[in-house]
N, C-alpha and C positions, 0 to 999 in steps of 0.2 A: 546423469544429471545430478545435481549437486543437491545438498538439504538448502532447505529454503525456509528461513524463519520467519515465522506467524504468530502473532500473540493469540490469544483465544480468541478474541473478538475479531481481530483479522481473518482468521481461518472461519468463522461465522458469515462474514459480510462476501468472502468469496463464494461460501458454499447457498447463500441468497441468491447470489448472482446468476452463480450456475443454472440452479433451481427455477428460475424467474425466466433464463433463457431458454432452457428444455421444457419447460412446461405454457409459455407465454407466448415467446418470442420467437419459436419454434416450427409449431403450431401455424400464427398466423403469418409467418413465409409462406409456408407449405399453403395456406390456403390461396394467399395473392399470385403465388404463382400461378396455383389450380384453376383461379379468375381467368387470370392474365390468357393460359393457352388457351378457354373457352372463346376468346376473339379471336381466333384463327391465326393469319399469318404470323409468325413471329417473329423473321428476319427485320421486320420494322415496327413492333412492338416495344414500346419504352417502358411498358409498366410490367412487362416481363423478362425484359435487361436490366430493369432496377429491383426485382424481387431477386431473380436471381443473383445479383450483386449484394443483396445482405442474406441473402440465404448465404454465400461464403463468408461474412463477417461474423454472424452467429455463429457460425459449425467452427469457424476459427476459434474462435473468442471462448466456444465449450472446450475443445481440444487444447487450448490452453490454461484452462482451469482447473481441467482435469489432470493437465500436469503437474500445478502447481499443487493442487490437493495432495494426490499421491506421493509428491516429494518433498512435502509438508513437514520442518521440524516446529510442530506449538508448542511454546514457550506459556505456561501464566506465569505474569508474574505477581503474584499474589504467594506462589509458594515459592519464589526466588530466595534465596540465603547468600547475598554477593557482600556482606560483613559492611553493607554501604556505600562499595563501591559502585561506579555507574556500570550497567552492562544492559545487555538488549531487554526491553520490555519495562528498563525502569524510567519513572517518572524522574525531573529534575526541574529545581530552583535555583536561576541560574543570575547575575547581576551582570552588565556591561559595566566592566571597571573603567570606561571612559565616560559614557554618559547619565549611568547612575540608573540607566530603564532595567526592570526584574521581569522574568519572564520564564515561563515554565514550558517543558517538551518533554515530551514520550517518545524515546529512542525504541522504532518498530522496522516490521519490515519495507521493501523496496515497494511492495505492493498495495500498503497500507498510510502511507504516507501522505501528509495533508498540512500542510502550512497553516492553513485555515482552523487545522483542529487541534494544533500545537501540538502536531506526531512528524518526527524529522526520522528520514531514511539511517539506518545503521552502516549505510553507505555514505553518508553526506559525508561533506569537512566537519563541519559543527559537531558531530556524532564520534566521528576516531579519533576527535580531539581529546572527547568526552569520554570515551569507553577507556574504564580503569581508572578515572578520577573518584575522589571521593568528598564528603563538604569539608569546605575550607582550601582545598585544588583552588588552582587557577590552570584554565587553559588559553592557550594561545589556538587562536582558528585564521586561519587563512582565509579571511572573505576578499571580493574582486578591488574592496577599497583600501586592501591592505590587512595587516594582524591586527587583530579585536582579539581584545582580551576580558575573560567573562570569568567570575569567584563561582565556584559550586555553592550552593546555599544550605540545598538538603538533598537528599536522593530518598525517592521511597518507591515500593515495589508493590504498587495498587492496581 
């Protein structure tokens, strides 16, 4: 399996995750199940074909985190040295050279990604437009409405 890039804080919110699942959510499968067979039959049992249907969701979802940990490359980028260029984990001030809106994003990983928190995947278009610009760049991004073109402003590595 390949490295998989995590800022610190990403590599924190998964190892929560984990945590929360093994220790919480774990746990109380194991008990609703333990419920569920005390009512007997269980060929017609719903609340013991629905335990054990997140009991495989949980065990999946550890087994997958646990891979992602292990194969974990964290990045901070606090001690990034990229001379200002954009690259993974740095912060960016970015202007739409058509409609004049300024708007910032943290190029993170695929797993950490959030629209909402203005963290765009290292994967995205927006992102390998971006990776190796530096301010005063302009990148051209392929979005579904056509090329948007956006000025770098600043890049910082917080």
């Amino acid at each position: 399996m390949a490295a998989i890039p995590l800022t610190v804080r990403g590599a924190e919110r998964l190892k929560e995750e984990l945590h929360r699942l093994k220790t919480v959510e774990r746990p109380a499968v194991i008990n609703a199940i333990s419920e569920a067979r005390a009512q007997g039959d269980l060929s017609e049992n719903a609340e013991y074909d629905a335990a054990k249907e997140k009991q495989g969701f949980v065990e999946g979802r550890i087994g997958e985190l646990e891979g992602k940990l292990s194969n974990a490359q964290i990045i901070d980028p606090t001690t990034l040295d990229a001379e200002g260029r954009i690259v993974f984990g740095a912060t960016v001030d970015l202007e739409d050279l058509e409609s004049g809106d300024k708007v910032t994003y943290q190029v993170v990983g695929d797993d950490e990604a959030d629209i909402r928190e203005r963290k765009i995947s290292v994967s995205s278009p927006i992102a390998r437009a971006l990776i190796g610009k530096s301010a005063g760049d302009v990148a051209e991004v392929q979005a579904p409405a056509g090329i948007r073109e956006y000025e770098v402003l600043d890049v910082r590595y917080i």
